[in-house]
C-alpha positions as CSV (number, residue, x, y, z in Angstrom):
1,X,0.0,0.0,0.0
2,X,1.3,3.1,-0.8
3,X,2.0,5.6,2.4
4,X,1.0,9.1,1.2
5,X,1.7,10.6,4.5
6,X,0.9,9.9,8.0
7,X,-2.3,11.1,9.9
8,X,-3.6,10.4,13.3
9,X,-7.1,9.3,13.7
10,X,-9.6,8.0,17.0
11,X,-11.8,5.5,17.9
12,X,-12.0,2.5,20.0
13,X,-10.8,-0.5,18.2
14,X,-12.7,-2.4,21.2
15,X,-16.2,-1.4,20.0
16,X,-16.6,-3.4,16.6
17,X,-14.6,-5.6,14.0
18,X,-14.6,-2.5,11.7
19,X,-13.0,-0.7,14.3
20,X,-10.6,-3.4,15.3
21,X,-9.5,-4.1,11.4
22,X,-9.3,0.1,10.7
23,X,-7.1,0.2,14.1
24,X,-4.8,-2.5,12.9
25,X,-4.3,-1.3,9.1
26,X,-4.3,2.5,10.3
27,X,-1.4,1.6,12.5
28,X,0.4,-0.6,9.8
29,X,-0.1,2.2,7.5
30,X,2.3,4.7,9.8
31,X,-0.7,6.6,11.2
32,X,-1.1,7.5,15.1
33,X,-3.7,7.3,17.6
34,X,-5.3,10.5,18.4
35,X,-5.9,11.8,22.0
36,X,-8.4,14.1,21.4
37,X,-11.3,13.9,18.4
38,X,-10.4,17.8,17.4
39,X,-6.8,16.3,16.5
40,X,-8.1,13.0,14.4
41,X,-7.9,13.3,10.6
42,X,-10.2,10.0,10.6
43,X,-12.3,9.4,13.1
44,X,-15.6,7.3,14.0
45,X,-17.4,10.2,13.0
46,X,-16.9,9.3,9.2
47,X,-18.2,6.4,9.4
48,X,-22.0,8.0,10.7
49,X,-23.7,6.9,7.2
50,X,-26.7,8.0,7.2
51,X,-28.6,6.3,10.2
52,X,-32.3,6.0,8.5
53,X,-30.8,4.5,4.7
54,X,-28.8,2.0,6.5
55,X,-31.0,0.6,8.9
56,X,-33.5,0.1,5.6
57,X,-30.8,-2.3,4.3
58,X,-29.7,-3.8,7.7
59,X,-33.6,-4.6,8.9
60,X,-35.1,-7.4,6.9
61,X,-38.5,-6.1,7.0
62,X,-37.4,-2.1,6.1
63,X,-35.0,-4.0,3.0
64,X,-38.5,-6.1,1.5
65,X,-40.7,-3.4,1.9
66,X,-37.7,-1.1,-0.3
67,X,-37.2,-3.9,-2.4
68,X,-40.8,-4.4,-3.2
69,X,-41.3,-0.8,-4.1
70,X,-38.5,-0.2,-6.4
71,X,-36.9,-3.7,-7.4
72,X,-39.4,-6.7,-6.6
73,X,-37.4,-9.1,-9.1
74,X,-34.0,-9.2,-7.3
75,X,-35.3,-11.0,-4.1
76,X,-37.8,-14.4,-4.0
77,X,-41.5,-13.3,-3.6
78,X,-41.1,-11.9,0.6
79,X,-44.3,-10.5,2.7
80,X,-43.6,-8.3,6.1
81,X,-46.0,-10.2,8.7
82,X,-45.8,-9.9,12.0
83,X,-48.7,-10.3,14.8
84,X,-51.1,-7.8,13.6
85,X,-51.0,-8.7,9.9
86,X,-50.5,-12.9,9.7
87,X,-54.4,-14.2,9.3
88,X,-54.5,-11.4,5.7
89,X,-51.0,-12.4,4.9
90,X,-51.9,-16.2,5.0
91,X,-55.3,-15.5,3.4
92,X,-53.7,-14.0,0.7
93,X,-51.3,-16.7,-0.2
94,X,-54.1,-19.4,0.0
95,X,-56.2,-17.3,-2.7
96,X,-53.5,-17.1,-5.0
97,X,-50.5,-18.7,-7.3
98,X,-48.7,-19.5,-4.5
99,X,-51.0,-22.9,-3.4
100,X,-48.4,-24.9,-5.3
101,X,-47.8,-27.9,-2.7
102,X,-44.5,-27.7,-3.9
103,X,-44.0,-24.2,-2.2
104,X,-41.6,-24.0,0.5
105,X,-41.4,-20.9,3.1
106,X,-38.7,-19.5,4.8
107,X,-39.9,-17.0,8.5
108,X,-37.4,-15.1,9.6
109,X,-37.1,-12.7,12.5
110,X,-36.5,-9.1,11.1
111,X,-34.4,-7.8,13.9
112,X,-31.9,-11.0,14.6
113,X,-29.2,-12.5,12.7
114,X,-26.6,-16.3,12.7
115,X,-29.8,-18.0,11.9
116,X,-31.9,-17.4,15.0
117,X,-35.5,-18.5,15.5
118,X,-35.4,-19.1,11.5
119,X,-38.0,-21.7,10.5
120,X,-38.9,-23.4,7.4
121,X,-42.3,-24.3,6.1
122,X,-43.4,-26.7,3.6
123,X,-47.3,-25.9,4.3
124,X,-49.6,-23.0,5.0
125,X,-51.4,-25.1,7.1
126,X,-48.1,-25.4,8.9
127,X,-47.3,-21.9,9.0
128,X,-51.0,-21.0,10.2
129,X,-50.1,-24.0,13.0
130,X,-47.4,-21.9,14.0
131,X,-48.9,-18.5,14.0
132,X,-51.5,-19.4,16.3
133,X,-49.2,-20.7,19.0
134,X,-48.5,-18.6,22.0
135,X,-44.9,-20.0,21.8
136,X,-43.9,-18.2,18.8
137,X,-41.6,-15.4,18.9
138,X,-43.5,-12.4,17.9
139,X,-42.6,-9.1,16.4
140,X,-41.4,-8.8,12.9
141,X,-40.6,-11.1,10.6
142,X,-40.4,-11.5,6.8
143,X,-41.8,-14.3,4.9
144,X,-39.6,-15.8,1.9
145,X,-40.5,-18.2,-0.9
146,X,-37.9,-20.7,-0.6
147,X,-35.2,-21.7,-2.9
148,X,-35.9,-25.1,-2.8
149,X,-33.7,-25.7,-5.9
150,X,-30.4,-24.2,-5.1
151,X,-27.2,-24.5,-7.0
152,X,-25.4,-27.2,-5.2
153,X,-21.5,-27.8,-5.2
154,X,-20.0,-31.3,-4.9
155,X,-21.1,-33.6,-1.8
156,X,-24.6,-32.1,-2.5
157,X,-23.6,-29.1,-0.4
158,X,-25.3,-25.5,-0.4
159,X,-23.5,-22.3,-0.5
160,X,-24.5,-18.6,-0.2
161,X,-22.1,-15.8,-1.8
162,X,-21.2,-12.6,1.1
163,X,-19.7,-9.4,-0.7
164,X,-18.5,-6.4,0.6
165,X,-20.3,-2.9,0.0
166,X,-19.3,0.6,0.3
167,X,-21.8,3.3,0.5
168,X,-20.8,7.1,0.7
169,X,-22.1,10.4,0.9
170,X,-19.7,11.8,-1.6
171,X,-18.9,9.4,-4.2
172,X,-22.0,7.0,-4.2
173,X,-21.7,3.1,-4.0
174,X,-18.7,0.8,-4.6
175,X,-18.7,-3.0,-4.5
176,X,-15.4,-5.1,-3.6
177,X,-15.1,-7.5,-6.5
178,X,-14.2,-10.6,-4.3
179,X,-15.9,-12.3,-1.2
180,X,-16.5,-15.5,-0.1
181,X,-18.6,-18.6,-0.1
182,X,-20.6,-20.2,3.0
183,X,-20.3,-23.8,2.4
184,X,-22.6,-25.8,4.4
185,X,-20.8,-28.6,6.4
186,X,-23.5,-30.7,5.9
187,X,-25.2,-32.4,2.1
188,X,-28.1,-30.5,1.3
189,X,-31.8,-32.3,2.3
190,X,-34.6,-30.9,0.3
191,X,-37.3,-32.5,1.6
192,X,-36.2,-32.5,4.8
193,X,-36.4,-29.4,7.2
194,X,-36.0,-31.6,11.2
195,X,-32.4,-29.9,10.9
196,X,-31.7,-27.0,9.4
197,X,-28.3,-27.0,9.3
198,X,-28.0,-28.3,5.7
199,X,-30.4,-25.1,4.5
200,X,-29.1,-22.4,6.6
201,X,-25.3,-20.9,5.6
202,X,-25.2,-18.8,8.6
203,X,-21.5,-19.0,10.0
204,X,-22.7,-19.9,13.3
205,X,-26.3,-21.7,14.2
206,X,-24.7,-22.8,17.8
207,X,-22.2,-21.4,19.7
208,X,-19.6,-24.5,19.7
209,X,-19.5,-25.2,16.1
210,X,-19.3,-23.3,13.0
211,X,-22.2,-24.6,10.4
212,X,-19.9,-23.6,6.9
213,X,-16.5,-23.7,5.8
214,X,-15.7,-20.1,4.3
215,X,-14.0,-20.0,0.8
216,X,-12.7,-17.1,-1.4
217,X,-15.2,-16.6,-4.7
218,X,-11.8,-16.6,-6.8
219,X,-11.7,-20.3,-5.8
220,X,-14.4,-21.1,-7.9
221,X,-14.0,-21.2,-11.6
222,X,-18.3,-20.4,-11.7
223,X,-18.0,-17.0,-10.3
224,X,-17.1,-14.5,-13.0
225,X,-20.0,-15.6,-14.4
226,X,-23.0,-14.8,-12.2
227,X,-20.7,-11.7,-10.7
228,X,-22.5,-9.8,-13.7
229,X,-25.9,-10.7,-11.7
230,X,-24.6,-9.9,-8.3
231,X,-23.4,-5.9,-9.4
232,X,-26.7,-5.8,-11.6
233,X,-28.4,-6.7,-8.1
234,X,-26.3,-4.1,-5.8
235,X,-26.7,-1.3,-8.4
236,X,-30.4,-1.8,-8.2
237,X,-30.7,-1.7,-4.4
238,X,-28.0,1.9,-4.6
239,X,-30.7,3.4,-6.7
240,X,-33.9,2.3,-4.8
241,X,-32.0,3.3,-1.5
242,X,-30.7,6.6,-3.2
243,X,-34.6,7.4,-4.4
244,X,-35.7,6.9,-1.0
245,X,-32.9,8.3,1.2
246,X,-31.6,11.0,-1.5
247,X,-30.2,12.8,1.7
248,X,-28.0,9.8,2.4
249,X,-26.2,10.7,-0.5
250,X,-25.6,14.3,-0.2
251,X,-22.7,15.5,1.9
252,X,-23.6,18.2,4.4
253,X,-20.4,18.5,6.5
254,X,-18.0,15.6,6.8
255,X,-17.4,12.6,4.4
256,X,-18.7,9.7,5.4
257,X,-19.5,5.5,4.2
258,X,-20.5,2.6,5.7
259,X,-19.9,-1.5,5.2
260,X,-22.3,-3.5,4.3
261,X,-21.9,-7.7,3.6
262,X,-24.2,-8.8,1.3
263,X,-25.7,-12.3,0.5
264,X,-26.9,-14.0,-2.2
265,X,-28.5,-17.5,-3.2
266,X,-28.0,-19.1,-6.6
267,X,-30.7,-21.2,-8.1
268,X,-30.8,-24.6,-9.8
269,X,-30.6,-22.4,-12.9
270,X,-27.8,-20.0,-12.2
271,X,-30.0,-17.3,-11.2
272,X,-29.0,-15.1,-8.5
273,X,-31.2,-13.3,-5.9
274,X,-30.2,-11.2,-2.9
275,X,-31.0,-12.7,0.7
276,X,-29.9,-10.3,2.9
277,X,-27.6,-7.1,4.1
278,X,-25.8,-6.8,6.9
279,X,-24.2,-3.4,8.1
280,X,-20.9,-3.4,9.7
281,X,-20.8,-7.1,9.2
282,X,-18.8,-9.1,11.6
283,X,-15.1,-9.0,10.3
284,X,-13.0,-11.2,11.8
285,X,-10.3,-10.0,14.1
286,X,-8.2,-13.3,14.3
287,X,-4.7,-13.2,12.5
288,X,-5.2,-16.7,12.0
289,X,-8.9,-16.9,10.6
290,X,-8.2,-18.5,6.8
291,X,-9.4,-15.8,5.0
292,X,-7.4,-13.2,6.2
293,X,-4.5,-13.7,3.5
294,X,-6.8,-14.6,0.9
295,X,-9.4,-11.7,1.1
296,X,-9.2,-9.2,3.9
297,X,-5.9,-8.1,3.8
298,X,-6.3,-7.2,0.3
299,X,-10.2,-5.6,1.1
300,X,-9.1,-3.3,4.3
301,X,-5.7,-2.0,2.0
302,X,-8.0,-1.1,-0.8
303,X,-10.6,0.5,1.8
304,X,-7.7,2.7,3.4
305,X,-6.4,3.2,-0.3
306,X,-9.7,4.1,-1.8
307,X,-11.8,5.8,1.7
308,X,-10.0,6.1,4.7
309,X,-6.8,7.6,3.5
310,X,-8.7,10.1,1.2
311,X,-10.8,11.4,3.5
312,X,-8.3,11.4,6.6
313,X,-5.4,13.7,3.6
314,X,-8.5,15.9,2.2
315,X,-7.5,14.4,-1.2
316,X,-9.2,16.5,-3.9
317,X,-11.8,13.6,-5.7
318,X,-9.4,13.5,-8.8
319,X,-6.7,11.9,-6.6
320,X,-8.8,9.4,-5.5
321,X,-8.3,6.1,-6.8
322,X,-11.1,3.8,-6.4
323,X,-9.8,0.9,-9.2
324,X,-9.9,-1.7,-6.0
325,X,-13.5,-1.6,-6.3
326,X,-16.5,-1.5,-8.9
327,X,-18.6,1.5,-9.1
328,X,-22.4,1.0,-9.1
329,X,-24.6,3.0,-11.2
């Protein structure tokens, strides 16, 4: 990485990954610790994306509702239900196309993540079961067809794809060309829902064991060609999140971005569809986690190269070299 000059910046590399990971590369880059925010070139502060746009992504209830206003065909047909709404929601799926007995149905909580209190359906009848228990969690949730065809890799076992977003007030949306694969540890069951570890790709469904193996996308001779899908995908959410939030977008006082991981399920017939997004995804912080050679050294240089140095220097935009990353549009 090229050292420009040094800076000093401030925050707590104790209070996320992000934080930890922008600690260790600042430092490796030549830059000091800051005592005092007035004296930080780079701080915490630039990274206060806008609060509203990113919760919309990060909330799996606020991301359907954008996604079914502006881009419905990038995400499998998904209904917000909650308490209130269920008995309609139900109602309307029984009336319409989607009484196919082949239909599967994926419930998951809105506000939680690593899999938790996910369920999978293969009924209405067994989803009404479940909505009139007084054992269910309650709150939001959304309500996913399931991909009950997914590409499979060898062994039978599924996969979803993470990639790394950047969003900015000042120079829009950037997606890291690489990320990873979350390859279930277990052969994939279709008819079969008792466990769900062979559906589920979450890194962790319980505490002691990790449920996937993680392995770099450039691993896989497959991915260049669906990577056309996935920035098609990410440039379609940048512009439904732009029309909604167009303040997110505009810069008022100081630059600032955000990370965001982003997943995606491939289909049976190579078709791609976003799951999920995640802000300020959980980096890892462990020098010996298998992916840090292969991926994240490479993503946090190019961040600092492309963000965190050009803010920190007050590099004028035509300095700025953002060839790490793909612009979306």
């Amino acid at each position: 990485m090229n050292r420009l000059k040094s800076g000093r910046f401030l925050f707590k590399e104790t209070i996320s990954p992000t934080f930890f990971n922008l600690n260790y590369y600042l430092l490796e880059a030549g830059w000091m610790p800051a005592r005092f925010k007035w004296m930080a070139h780079f701080s915490d502060a630039n990274l206060q994306f806008d609060e509203n746009a990113a919760q919309c992504l990060e909330f799996k209830h606020c991301l359907s509702d954008l996604v079914a206003e502006y881009c419905p065909q990038v995400m499998m047909p998904t209904f917000i239900i909650n308490d209130q709404n269920w008995p309609v929601i139900l109602q309307f799926l029984n009336q319409y196309s989607f009484r196919n007995q082949d239909s599967v149905w994926i419930l998951k909580p809105s506000l939680l993540n690593n899999g938790q209190f996910i369920k999978i359906f293969n009924s209405l009848a067994d989803l009404e079961t479940h909505f009139s228990s007084n054992q269910r969690l309650g709150g939001e949730h959304v309500l996913q067809q399931y991909i009950n065809q997914p590409h499979l890799l060898r062994d039978q076992r599924k996969y979803s794809i993470r990639m790394f977003l950047v969003l900015s007030n000042y120079a829009g949306a950037y997606l890291f060309p690489r990320g990873y694969l979350n390859v279930s540890r277990h052969p994939y069951t279709p008819e079969q829902f008792s466990d769900l570890r062979p559906h589920l790709t979450n890194e962790h469904l319980h505490e002691e064991e990790s449920n996937v193996i993680q392995i770099p996308s450039e691993r896989f001779e497959f991915f260049p060609t669906i990577y056309p899908q996935i920035q098609q995908i990410v440039s379609q959410l940048f512009r439904a999140l732009k029309q909604r939030y167009p303040q997110a977008f505009t810069r008022f006082t100081l630059k600032t971005f955000a990370l965001f991981g982003v997943d995606f399920m491939v289909d049976s017939n190579g078709r791609v569809w976003l799951l999920e997004v995640n802000h300020g995804p959980c980096f890892p912080i462990e020098a010996e986690h298998p992916l840090q050679n292969y991926l994240y050294s490479d993503f946090w240089h190019a961040l600092l190269n492309s963000f965190v140095l050009p803010i920190g220097l007050n590099l004028p935009d035509t300095q700025i070299d953002y060839s790490f990353f793909d612009k979306l549009v």
